[in-house]
C-alpha positions as CSV (number, residue, x, y, z in Angstrom):
1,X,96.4,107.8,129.4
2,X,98.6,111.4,129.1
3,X,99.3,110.2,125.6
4,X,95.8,109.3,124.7
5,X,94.5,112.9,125.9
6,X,97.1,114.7,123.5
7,X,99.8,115.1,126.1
8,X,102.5,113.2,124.2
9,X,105.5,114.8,123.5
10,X,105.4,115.3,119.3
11,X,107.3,118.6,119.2
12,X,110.6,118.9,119.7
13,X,112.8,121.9,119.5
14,X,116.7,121.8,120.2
15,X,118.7,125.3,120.0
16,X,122.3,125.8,120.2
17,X,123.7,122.5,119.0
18,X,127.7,122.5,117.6
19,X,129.3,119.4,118.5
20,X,126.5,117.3,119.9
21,X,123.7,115.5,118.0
22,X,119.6,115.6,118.6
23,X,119.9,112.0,119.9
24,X,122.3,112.4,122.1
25,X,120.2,115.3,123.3
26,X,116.8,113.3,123.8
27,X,118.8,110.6,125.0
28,X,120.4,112.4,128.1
29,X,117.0,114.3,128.7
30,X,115.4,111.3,129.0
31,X,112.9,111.6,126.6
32,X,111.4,109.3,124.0
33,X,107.9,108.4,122.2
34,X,106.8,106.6,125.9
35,X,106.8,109.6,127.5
36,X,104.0,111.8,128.0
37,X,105.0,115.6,129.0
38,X,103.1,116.0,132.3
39,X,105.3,113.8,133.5
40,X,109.1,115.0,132.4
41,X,110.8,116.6,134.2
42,X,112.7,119.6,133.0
43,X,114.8,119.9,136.2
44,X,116.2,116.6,136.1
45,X,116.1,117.1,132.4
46,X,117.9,120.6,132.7
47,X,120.8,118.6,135.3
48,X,121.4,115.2,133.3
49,X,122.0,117.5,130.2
50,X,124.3,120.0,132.3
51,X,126.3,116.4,133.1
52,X,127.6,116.1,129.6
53,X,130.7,117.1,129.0
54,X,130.1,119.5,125.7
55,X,127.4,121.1,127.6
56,X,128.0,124.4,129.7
57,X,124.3,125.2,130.6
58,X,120.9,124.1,129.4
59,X,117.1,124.8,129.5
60,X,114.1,122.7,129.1
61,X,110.7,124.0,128.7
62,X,107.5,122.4,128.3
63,X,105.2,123.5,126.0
64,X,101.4,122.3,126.3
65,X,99.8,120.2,125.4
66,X,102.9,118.0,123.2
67,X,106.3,120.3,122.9
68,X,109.5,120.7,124.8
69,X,112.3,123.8,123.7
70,X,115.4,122.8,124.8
71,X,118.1,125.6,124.9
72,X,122.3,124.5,124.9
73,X,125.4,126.3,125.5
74,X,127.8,124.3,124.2
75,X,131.7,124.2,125.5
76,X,133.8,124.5,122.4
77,X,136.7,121.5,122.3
78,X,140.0,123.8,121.4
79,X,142.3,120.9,121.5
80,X,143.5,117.7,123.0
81,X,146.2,118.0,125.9
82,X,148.3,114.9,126.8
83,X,149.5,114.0,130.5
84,X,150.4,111.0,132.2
85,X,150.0,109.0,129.7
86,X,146.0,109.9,129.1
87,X,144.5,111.9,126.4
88,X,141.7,114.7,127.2
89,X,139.5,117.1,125.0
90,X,139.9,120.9,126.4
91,X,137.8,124.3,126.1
92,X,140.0,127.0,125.2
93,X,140.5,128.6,129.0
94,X,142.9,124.9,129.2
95,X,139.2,123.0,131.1
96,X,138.9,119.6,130.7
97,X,135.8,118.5,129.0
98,X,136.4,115.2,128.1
99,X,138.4,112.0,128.1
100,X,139.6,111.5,124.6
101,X,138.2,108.7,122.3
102,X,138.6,108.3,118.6
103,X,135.3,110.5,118.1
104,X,135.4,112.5,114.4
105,X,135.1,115.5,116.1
106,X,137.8,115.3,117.8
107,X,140.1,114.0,115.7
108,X,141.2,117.3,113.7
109,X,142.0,119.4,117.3
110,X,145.5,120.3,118.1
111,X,147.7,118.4,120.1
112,X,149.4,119.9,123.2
113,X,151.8,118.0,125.6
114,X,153.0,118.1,128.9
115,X,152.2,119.2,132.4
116,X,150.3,122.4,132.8
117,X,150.6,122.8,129.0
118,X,146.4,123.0,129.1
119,X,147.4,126.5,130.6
120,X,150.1,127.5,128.0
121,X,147.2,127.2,125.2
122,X,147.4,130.8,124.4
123,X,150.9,131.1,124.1
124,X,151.3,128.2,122.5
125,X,148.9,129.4,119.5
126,X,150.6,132.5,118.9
127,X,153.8,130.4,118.6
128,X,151.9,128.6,115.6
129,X,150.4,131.6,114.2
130,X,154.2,133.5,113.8
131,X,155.4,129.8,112.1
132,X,153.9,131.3,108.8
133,X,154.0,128.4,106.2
134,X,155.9,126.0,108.5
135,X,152.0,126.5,110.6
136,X,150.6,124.0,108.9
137,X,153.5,121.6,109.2
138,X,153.5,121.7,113.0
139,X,151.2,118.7,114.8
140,X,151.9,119.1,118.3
141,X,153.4,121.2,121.2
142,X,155.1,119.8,123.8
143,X,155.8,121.7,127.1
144,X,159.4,120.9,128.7
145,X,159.8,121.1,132.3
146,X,156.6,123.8,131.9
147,X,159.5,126.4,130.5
148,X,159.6,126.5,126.4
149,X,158.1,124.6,123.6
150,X,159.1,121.4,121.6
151,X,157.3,121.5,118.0
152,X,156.5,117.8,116.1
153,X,156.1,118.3,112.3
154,X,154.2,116.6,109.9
155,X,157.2,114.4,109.1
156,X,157.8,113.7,112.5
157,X,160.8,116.3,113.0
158,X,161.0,117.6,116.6
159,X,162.3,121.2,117.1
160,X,163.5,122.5,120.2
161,X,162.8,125.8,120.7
162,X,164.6,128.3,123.3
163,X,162.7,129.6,126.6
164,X,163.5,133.2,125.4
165,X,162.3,134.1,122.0
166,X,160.7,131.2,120.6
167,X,159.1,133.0,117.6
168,X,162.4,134.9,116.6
169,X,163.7,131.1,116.4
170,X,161.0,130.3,114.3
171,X,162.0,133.3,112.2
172,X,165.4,131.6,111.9
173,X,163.6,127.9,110.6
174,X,161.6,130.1,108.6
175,X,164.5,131.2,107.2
176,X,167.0,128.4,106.2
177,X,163.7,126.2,105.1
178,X,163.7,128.8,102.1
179,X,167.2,128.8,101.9
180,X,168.2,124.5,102.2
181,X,164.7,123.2,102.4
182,X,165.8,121.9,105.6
183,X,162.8,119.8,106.5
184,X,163.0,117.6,103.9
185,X,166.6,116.2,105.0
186,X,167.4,113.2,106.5
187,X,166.9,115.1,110.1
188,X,165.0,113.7,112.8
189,X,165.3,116.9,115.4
190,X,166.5,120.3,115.1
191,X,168.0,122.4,118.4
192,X,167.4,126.3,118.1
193,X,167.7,126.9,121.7
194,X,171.4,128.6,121.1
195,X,170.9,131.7,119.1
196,X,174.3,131.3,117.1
197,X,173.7,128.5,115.5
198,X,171.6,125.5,114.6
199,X,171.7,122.4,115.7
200,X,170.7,119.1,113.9
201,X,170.5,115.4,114.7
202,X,170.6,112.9,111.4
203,X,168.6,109.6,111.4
204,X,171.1,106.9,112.0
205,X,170.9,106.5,108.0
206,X,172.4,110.0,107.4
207,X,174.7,109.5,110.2
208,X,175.8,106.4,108.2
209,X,176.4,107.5,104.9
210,X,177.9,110.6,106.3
211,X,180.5,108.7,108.3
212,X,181.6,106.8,105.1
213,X,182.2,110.0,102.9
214,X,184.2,111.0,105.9
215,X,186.1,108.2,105.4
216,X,186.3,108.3,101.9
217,X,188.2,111.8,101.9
218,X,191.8,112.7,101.7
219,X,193.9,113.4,104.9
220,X,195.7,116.5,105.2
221,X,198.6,117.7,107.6
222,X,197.3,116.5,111.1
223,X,195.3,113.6,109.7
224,X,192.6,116.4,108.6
225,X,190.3,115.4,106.3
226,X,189.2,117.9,103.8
């Protein structure tokens, strides 16, 4: 009867939207073409859209006789943080907002590891940021024993980095990529945590070959091979 009187709900208008889409919106609020608008309502509205986990805070307003303004403040996912064997989507202050799922928008966030690493997120993205070009190698942080940083590259290369320092060991990969291209190597893990020298683990293929040209060469004086 609402609806036959001009109270049916025909205007629609949905501020603040990022992440989310309008039918996920109208779906949460609650509203569709059977309802007339004396009869939403905006509290529960306001609360069942407050319950999603992109939302931070939302208005709904009814506009007579057939419109509703709906107002969102959206929580920005920063990254995805990995803990007990579970995946979640974080805001940038390290909240959870979400469980992860294999949604599009959430496939190109960061990947951080570890307990209390959701609280590291700050330091951890000024580590990136000083990699310079190796930046856009790195594809997740993990957080040892909450004290320093494990980096997984693109190639699936760990590097350990030291609790003191991190970014001047960075520097130092930086550094000898230019100089040996050392990423591209048969080396599945690289140990910077001394600051005298570098340490490198070979796939078992490297390790291999490497112990056969060992073999291959000369002895000298105290069966030293040269």
């Amino acid at each position: 009867v609402a609806r036959a009187f001009g109270f049916g709900i025909s205007e629609i208008s949905i501020t603040g939207l990022i992440q989310l889409r309008e039918r996920e919106i109208l779906q949460a609020a609650g509203i569709d073409p059977r309802v007339a608008l004396p009869f939403l309502d905006v509290v529960q509205a306001r609360e069942a859209l407050e319950s999603l986990p992109l939302v931070q805070s939302a208005t709904v307003r009814k506009l007579y006789p057939d419109g509703v303004v709906i107002t969102l403040t959206e929580r920005e996912p920063f990254a995805l943080w990995q803990v007990d064997g579970e995946i979640y989507v974080i805001a940038m202050d390290g909240e959870v907002i979400d469980y992860f799922r294999p949604d599009p928008r959430y496939l190109p966030l960061p990947l951080v590891v570890g307990e209390r690493a959701n609280e590291r997120l700050e330091e951890y993205f000024a580590l990136i940021d000083s990699a310079g070009e190796l930046s856009q190698r790195i594809r997740a942080g993990t957080l040892v024993a909450e004290r320093r940083w494990t980096l997984k590259l693109d190639n699936g290369m760990d590097v350990r980095l030291p609790e003191t320092d991190p970014m001047g060991a960075l520097a130092r990969l930086a550094s000898l990529e230019r100089a040996h291209g050392l990423l591209d190597k048969d080396v599945i893990a690289i140990d910077l945590r001394m600051p005298d020298r570098v340490v490198v683990r070979l796939t078992v293929e490297s390790w291999s070959d490497f112990e056969q040209d060992m073999k291959r060469r000369p002895l000298r004086g105290r069966e030293v091979r040269t």
